[in-house]
N, C-alpha and C positions, 0 to 999 in steps of 0.2 A: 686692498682695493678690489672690486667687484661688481658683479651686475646681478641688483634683485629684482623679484618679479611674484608678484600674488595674486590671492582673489579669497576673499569672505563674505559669505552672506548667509541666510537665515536657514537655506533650504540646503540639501547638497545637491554638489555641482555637478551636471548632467556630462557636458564638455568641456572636455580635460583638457584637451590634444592643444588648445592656443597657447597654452600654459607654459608647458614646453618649448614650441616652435616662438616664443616669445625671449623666454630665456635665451634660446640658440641665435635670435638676431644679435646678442649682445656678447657675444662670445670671446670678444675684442676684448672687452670687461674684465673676462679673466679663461685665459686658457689653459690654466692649470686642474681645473677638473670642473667637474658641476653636482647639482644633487638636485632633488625634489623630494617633499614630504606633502603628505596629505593627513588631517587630521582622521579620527574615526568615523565619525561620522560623515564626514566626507563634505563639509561647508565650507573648508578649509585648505588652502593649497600655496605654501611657496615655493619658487624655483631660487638657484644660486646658480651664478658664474664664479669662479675663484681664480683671485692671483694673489696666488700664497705668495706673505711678506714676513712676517711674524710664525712663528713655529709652523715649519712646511710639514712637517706628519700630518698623516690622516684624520689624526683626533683636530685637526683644525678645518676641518670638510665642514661644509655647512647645505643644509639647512641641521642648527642645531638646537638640540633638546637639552635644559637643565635637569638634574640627577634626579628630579622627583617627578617629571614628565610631566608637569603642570603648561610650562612656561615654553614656547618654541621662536625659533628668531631666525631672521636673516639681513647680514649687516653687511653694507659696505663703508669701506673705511680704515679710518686709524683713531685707536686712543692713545692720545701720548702719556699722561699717565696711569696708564692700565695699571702697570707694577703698581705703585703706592697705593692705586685701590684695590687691587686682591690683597694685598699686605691687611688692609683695612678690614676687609670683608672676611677674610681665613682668620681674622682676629675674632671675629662675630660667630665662627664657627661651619663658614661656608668652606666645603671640597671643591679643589680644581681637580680635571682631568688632562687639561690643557696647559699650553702658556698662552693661549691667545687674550685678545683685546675681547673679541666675541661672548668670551666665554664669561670674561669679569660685568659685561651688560648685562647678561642675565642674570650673573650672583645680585647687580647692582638694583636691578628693577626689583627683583624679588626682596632686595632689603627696603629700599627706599620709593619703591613704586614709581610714578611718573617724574616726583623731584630728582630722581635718580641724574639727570638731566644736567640742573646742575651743577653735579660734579665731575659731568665727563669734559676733557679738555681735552679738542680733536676735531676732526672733520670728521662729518658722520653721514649716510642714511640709512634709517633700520627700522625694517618690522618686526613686532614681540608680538605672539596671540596667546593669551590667555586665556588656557582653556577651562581654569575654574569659572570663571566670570565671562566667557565666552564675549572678549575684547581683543580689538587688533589696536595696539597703539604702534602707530608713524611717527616719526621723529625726524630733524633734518636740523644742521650744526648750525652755528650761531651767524654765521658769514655766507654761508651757501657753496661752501665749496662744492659738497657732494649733491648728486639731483634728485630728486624723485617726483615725477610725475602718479595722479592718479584719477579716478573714475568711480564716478556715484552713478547707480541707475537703481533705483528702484531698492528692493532691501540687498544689492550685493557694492563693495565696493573691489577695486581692481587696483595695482600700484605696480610700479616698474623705475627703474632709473633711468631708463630714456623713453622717449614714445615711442618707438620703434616695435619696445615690447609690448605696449598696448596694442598698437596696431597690427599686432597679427591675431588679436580677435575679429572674428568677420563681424560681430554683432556692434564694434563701437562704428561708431559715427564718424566717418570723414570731413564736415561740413567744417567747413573756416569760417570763424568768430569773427564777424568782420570790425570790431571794438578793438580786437587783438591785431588784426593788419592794421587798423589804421593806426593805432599806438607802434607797429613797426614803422611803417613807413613813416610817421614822426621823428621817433624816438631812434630807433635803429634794433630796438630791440622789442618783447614784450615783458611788461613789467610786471612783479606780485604774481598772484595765484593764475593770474592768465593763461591761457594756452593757445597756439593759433589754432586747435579743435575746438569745436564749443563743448563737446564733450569733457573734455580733458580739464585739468587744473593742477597746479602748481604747489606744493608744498611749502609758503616761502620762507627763507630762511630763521631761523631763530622761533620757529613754531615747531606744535606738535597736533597732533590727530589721535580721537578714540572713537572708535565704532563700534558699538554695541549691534553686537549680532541678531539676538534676540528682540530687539523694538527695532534696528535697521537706521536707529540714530545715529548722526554723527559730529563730533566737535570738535573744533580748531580751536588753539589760543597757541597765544606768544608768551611763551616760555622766557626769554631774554630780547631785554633790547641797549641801545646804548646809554651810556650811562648820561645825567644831565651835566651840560658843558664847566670845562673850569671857571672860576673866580679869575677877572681880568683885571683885579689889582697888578698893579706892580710888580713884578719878581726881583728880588735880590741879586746880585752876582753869587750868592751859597745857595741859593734858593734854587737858581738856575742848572748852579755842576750839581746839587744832588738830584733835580731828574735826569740832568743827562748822566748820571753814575747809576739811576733807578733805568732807565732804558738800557744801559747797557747790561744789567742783571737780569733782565726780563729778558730781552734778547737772545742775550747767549744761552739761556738755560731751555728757554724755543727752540733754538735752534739745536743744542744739544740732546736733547726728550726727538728730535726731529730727525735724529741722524741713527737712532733706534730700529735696527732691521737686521731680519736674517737673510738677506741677500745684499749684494752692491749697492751702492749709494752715491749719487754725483750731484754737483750743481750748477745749474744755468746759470752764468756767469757771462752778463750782458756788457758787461763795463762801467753800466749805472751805478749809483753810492746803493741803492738797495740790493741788487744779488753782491756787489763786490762788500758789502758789508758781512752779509750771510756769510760768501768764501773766508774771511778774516776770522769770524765766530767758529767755521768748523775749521778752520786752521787748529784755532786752540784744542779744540775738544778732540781731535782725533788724530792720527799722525799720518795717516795718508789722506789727501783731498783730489779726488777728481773734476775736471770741470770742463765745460761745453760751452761754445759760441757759434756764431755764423757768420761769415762775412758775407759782405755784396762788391764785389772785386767789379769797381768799373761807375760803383755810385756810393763817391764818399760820404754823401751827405746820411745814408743810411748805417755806415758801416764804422763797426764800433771795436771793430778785430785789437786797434793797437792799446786800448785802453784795457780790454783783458786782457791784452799779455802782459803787461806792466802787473797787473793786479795777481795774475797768475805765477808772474814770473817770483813775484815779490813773497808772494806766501809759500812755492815751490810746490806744487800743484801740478796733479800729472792734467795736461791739457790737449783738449782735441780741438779743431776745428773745421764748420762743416761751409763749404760753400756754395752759396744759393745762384742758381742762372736764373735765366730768364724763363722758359719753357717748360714751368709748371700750372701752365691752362689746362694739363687735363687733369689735375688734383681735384678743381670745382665741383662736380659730379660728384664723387666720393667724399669732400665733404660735405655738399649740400644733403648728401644722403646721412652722414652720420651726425647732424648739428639736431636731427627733429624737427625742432623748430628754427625758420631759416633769422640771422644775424646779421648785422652791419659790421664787422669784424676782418678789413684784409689780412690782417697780421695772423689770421689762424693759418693761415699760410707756412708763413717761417715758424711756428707753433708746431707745426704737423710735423714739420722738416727735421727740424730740431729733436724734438719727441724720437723719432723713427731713429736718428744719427745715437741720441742716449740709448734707445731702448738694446742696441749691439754692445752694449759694455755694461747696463745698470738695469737694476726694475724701478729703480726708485728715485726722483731727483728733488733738491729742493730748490724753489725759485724765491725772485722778491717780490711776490704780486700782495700788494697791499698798500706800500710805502706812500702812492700817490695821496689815497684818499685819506690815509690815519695824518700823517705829517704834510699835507698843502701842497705837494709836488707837480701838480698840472700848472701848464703856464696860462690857462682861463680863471684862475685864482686868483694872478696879481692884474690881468688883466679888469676883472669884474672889480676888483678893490680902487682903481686907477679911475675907473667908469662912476663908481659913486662917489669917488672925491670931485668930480669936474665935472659931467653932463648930466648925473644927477641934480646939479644944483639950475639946472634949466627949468622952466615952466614946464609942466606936467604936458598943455595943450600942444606946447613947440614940439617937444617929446613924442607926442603921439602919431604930430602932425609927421615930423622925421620919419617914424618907424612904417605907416600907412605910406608914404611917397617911396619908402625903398624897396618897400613889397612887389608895388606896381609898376615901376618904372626898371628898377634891377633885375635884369635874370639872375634865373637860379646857377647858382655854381660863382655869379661876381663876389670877388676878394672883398669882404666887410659887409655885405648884404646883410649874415645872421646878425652878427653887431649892431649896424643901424637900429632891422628890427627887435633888437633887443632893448632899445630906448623906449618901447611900451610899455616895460615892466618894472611897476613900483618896487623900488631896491629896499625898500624901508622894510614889506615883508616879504615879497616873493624872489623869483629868480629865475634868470631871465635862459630860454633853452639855444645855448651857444649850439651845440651841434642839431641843430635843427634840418633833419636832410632835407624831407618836403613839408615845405609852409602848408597850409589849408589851402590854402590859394593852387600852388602846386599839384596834389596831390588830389582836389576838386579837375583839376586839366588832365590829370593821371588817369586815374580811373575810371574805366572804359562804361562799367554801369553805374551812371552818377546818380540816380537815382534811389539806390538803392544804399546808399554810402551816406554817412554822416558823420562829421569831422569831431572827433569825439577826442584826440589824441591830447591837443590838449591840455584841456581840462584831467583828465585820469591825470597826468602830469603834474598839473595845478595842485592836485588834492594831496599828493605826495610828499610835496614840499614839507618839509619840518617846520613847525611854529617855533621858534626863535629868534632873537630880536637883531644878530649878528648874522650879515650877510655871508660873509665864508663859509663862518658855522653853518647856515644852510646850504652850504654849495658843498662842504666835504661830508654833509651828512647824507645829503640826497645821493653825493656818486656812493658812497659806500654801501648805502640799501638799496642800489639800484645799479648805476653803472657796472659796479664791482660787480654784484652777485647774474646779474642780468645776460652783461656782455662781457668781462675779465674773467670772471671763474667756469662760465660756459664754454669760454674758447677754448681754456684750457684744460678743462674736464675732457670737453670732445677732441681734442686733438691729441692729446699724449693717451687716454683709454682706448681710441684708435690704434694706437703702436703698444698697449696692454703696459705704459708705462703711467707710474701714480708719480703725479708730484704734488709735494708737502709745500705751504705757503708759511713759515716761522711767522712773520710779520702778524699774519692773521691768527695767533694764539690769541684765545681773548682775553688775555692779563696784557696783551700791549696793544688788543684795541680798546679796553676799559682805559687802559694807561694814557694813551695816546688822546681821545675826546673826551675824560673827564681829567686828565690834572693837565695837560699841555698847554697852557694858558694861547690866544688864537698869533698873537705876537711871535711866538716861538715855532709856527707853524709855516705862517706865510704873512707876506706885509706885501706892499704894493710894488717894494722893488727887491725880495726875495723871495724864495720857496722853498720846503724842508729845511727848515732853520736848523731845526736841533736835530734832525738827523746828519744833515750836512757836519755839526760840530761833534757825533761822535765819529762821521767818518774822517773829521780834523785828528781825533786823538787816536784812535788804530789803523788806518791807511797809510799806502805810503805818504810821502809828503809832494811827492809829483803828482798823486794823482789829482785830477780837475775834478774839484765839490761842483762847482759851477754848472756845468755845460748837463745836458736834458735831451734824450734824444729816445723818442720812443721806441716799442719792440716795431717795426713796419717794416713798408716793403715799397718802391719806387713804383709804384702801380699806375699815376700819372705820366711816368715814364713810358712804360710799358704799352700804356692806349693807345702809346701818338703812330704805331702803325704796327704788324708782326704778327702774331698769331692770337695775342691777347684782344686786339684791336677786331681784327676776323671775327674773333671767339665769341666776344661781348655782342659785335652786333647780329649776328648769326643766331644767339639764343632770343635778344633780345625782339629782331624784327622777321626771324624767321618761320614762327609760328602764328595763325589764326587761332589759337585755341589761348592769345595771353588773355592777362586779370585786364592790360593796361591798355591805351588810348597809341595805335602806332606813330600817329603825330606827336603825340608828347613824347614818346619814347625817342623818336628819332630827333627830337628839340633838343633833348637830354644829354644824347650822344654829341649833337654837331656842338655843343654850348662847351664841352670836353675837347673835341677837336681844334678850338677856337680859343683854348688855352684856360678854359675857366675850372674851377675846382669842383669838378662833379665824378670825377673818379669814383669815391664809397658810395655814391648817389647810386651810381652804376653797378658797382659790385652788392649793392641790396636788390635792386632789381633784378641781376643774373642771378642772385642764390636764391632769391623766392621761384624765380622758374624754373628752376633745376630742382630745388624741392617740390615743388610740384608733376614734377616727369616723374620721379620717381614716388609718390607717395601718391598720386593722382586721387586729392582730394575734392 
């Protein structure tokens, strides 16, 4: 895992120095050493941060050159089957000088050029510039675990893994995309190639990038996407145990490929059937397992301590765990400053926490971040399934008429408000935006220059949506290319690279999310009174038999709690009503706040508003 940073364009580059001081924002990335290369002619420039995982010698420094000095790269990441592909490629008559993954991407492009792609299985993002053909191709893995941001101007393009490094060129553009806030303050997040810079954009996942230096062209395509959904025939009871016996082969050999490192290795071990699945999988494959929790001593409803230990105790697992207080208000700042772009996300919270408590024992952890969206595991799945067996079958007009009177007459943060107004939206094909923070309506009272705002969220939203005829199937395909990659792999990207620790996502190898949306018929996923059907029945067949398949309980944090008075409460309205220099309208803002006070569900309402203002202090765009 690492932090890269470049810049190609036609002419050579006058100033250097951002380049550098770019890299060194990300330092967190990897503090195990850095490098820069510049090509000859000097059009050409990548930086690296390294946190050596995979063969720690030198010969694994990057920025690296293949043996014929054509080909130059800087990768963050992991390839899980690296080995089997230099096996492949020293069969074709390629030399290594390394063991790295790094080194097998460039034997690999160099054989098979951009398909190369393909056949790498892993989180990835990486720039190659070829210097015969004087091309930089970008790359970014199938799910998006790894980031990369980058910048068109003119014939040069610019790329980094957070924006942090772009923005220490003086010459990009601070200006906020106001298409991209309003899709935040919809959504929670921003979605696709968007950036909250107008300059900026997004690599998004399962794509790639080539820029010809020479014409100063540039082109994106989608290299992979998912695969089209299973046949909703019938399944068998043989039909059934041989995917769940195919799941459990894909899985464990994920997880094994996953547990691959030359340093320490632990796993988040939540108590959920996803990481305690993982802990079972490396039970087998390796004979020591470490593992990591957090409790919340004082808020059961959060704390999930006794369900690892059972899982921990059962596998014999050396086990830590860390415990969360209340008075980490001054964490916000420091992540608002390392997320780039700001997020609707409290949980990166106990994310940060966690990360920091691993990174004292491990470099490396793996988690179960995937499980929700591949197998049905949100409880707005059986909910939405529930909704178009029963008020789906109302008149469309009644419908509408419902969802317009709950806009107006419910404040923001009343318990079922989203729901209501989710009764606008035709279940036949679209799907309807349950975590909806501010309606139009809202977020027209929000922002303070209305005039210059147009309620665009959405629609962008709208266009999203997958064309298929099963509403689930639209509802786990949307969060997977969006929720997932947007707000799950961002949190957890910026908070564990924060503490210089990488964590691997098994779930997300994509032989078990091909596995998962093209054979898992939608039955075996979630129905209207289950969810994670068939994950739940492999953790019937190797869990213990006490543990609870059942019971669902997010990664979060009692943050409603927290509001109702103490220094979180202080904190929140102090950034929020403190300054004359906010985006927002201090009427609404302070509606917002009292609507929270008053017991209504505007807590992450809130926590989006503080982390847009606090990125904003700090990046003062």
């Amino acid at each position: 895992m690492c932090g890269i940073i470049g810049i190609a364009q036609a002419h050579p580059v006058a100033e250097r120095a951002w380049l550098l001081a770019g890299r060194d924002a990300m330092r967190h990335r990897g503090p195990d050493g850095c490098g820069e290369w510049w090509s000859t002619d000097g059009c050409v420039g990548f930086g690296h941060r390294r946190l050596a995982v995979i063969d720690l010698s030198a010969a694994g420094a990057q920025p690296m050159t293949d043996p014929s000095g054509r080909l130059h790269i800087v990768f963050n990441g992991e390839i899980y089957n690296f080995a089997d592909l230099r096996q492949q490629l020293a069969a074709k008559g390629h030399a290594f000088r390394s063991h790295t993954d790094t080194e097998v991407v460039l034997a690999a492009y160099h054989e098979w050029g951009s398909d190369c792609l393909a056949r790498l299985n892993g989180m990835f993002a990486f720039a190659l510039y070829d210097a015969e053909r004087r091309r930089l191709f970008l790359a970014r893995d199938r799910a998006g675990e790894k980031p990369l941001f980058y910048a068109l101007s003119g014939d040069s393009l610019r790329f980094a893994s957070e924006l942090k490094g772009l923005m220490a060129d003086p010459l990009l553009s601070r200006e906020i995309d106001p298409e991209a806030l309003d899709c935040y303050l919809t959504m929670g997040f921003i979605p696709g190639e968007r950036c909250i810079l107008r300059a900026g954009r997004k690599l998004p996942p399962g794509h790639a990038l080539l820029f010809d230096l020479d014409g100063a062209t540039s082109q994106v395509w989608r290299y992979w996407r998912l695969p089209e959904p299973a046949a909703e025939s019938g399944t068998t009871i043989a039909a059934e145990a041989q995917l769940l016996d195919e799941l459990e082969t894909l899985l464990s050999d994920a997880v094994r490929r996953q547990l691959v490192a030359d340093v320490p290795v632990g796993i988040l071990l939540s108590g959920g059937v996803d990481s305690s699945l993982i802990t079972a999988l490396a039970a087998r494959a390796v004979r020591k397992v470490r593992t990591f929790t957090m409790r919340f001593p004082g808020h059961g409803g959060f704390d999930e301590t006794e369900h690892a230990r059972l899982v921990a105790r059962h596998f014999a697992t050396e086990h830590l765990e860390l415990e969360m207080g209340d008075s980490t208000v001054e964490l916000l700042p420091l992540l608002a400053r390392q997320l780039d772009e700001p997020m609707v996300d409290s949980s990166i919270i106990p994310t940060y926490l966690i990360s920091q408590l691993v990174r004292r024992h491990c470099t490396v952890a793996l988690g179960g971040d995937g499980g929700d969206e591949l197998f049905g595991g949100y409880f707005h799945y059986t909910r939405l399934l529930k909704m178009q067996r029963t008020v789906g079958r109302l008149p469309r007009p009644m419908r509408l008429s419902l969802a317009r009177t709950a806009g107006h007459l419910l404040p923001l943060g009343f318990r079922g408000r989203n729901w209501l107004q989710a009764l606008a939206v035709d279940l036949e094909d679209g799907l309807p935006l349950i975590a909806h923070h501010f309606d139009s309506r809202s977020r027209r009272q929000l922002i303070k220059d209305r005039n210059e705002w147009r309620p665009v969220g959405e629609d962008i939203r709208a266009r999203s949506v997958p064309r298929t005829p099963s509403l689930l199937e639209r509802a786990t395909r949307w969060d997977f290319e969006n929720y997932l990659a947007e707000d799950i792999l961002v949190k957890v990207d910026r908070a564990s690279m924060l503490n210089s620790l990488e964590i691997r996502a098994p779930l997300l190898d994509y032989r078990v999310i091909e596995f998962a949306f093209g054979k898992v018929p939608l039955h075996l996923r979630a129905t209207s009174n289950d969810r994670k059907i068939l994950l739940k029945r492999l953790a019937a067949r190797i869990l213990p038999p006490q543990f609870d398949r059942r019971r669902k309980q997010g990664f979060s944090i009692p943050l409603a709690s927290w509001l109702r008075q103490g220094p979180w409460r202080r904190f929140f309205r102090e950034v929020l009503l403190g300054s004359d220099t906010s985006l927002f309208d201090r009427k609404a803002l302070a509606h917002v706040l009292d609507g929270q006070a008053k017991g209504r569900a505007n807590s992450e309402r809130l926590f989006a508003l503080v982390m847009l203002e606090l990125w904003r202090r700090e990046y003062q765009p």
